[in-house]
N, C-alpha and C positions, 0 to 999 in steps of 0.2 A: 504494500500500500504506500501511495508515495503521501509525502507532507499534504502533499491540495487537497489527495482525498481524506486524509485524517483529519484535517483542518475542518473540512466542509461537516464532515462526521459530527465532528467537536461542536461545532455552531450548531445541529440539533438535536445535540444533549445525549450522543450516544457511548454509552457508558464503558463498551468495548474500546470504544476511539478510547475513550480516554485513560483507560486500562492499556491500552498498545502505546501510549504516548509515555504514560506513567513508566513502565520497563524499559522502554527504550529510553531512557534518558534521566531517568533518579541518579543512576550510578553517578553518569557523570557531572550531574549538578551539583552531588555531592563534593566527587574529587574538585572542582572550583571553587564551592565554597569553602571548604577544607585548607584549602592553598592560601583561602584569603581571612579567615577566622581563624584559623590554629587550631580547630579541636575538632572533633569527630562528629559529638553529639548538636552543637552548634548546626553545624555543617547541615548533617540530618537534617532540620530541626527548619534552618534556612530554605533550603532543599524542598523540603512538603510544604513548608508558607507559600510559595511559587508556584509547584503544582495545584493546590489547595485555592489558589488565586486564579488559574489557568478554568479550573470547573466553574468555579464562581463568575469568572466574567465570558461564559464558552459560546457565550449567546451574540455576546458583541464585539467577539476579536475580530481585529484589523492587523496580520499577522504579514509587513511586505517581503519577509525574510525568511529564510527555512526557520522549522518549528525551534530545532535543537538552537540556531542560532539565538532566538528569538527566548529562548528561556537561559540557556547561558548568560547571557546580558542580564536579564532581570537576577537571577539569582546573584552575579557576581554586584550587582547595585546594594542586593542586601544585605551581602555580603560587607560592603564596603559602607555603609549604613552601622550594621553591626560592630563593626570596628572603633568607627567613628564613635560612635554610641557609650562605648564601653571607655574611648580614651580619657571621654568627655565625663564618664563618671568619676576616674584615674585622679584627672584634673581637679575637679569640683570638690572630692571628699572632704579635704581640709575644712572648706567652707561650711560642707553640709552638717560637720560633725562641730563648728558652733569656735575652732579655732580662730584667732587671730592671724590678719596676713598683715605685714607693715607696707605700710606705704612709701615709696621716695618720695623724697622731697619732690616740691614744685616743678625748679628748673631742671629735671630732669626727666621731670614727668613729660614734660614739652618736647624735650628731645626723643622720648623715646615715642611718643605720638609722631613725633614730625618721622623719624626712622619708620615706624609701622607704615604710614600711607606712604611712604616711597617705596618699601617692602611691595605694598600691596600693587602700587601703581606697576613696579616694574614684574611682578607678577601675571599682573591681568594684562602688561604689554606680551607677554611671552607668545610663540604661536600655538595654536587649541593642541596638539599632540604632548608638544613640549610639556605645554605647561599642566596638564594633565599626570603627567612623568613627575614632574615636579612634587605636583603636592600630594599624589599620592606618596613619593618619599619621603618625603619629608614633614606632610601634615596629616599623613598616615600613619607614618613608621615602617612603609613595605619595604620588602628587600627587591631587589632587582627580578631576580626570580618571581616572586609573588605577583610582579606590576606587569610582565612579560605574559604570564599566563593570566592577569584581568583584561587584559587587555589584545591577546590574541597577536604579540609581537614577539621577536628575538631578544633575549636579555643583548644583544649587543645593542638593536633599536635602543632599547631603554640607557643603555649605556651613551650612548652617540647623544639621546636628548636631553639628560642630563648634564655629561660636557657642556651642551650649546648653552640648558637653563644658567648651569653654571657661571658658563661665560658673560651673559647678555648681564644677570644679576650683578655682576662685581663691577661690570663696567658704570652700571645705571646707578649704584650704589656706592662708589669711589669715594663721594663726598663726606660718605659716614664712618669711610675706612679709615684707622688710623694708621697714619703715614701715607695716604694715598690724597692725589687728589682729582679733580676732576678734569 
């Protein structure tokens, strides 16, 4: 059966379709999410939300891509969602748990605001692949590896767009480098 016909299937709620859909492709929504969560059950877990989504919305997909591609994608989102998710609780606990953070001083505060929106500016100048490379390294924590297989590229691609972020970054950000200027 090819994707068109399991697609068309899907859209009127047949249950087989979606039991052929389901085998063909758990495993490896799993091994994706797995690469990009670190843990198994996670993964699992990711893995059935997306299927579990795929029935729920079977009536109204609008699918322009093979199916498998088409769920790859969404899981490795969750995936990458999940992460996020999890840094951001990493982050926050000190707060939630009622601790003190100090604050710098004023004129520092200013510098390091004026630092962020340059950050950010020479970020969101980067190009869409690049900068994608980017922050999943870096405001991810992914390894090469990891961003390679969310993204459906060779760790050397990831390799090559990072140099580039790297490069574009220091140039646009020279002013804040010490000993460097612009």
């Amino acid at each position: 059966m090819t994707d068109r016909e399991l697609l068309d299937r899907l859209r009127q709620g047949d249950r087989e379709a979606f039991d052929a859909a389901f085998r063909a492709h758990y495993a490896t929504l799993v091994g994706v999410a797995e690469r990009i969560a670190g843990e198994r059950a996670v993964a699992e877990e990711l893995a059935q939300d997306v299927m579990l989504e795929l029935w729920r919305r079977h009536e109204t997909l609008v699918i322009d891509e093979s199916l498998r591609a088409y769920l790859v994608r969404a899981v490795r989102n969750r995936a990458l969602n999940h992460v996020r998710h999890e840094r951001m609780k990493v982050r926050t606990a000190p707060r939630a748990a009622g601790e003190t953070v100090s604050q710098p001083e004023a004129p520092s505060n200013v510098v390091e605001a004026e630092m962020e929106a340059a950050l950010r500016d020479a970020v969101a100048s980067l190009p869409e692949r690049c900068r994608e490379v980017f922050e999943l390294s870096r405001g991810q924590g992914l390894r090469y590896a990891e961003i390679a297989a969310a993204l459906g590229i060779s760790v050397k691609t990831v390799e090559a767009q990072m140099g580039k972020a790297l490069r574009v970054l220091r140039e646009r950000l020279a002013p804040f480098l010490p000993g460097r200027e612009a």
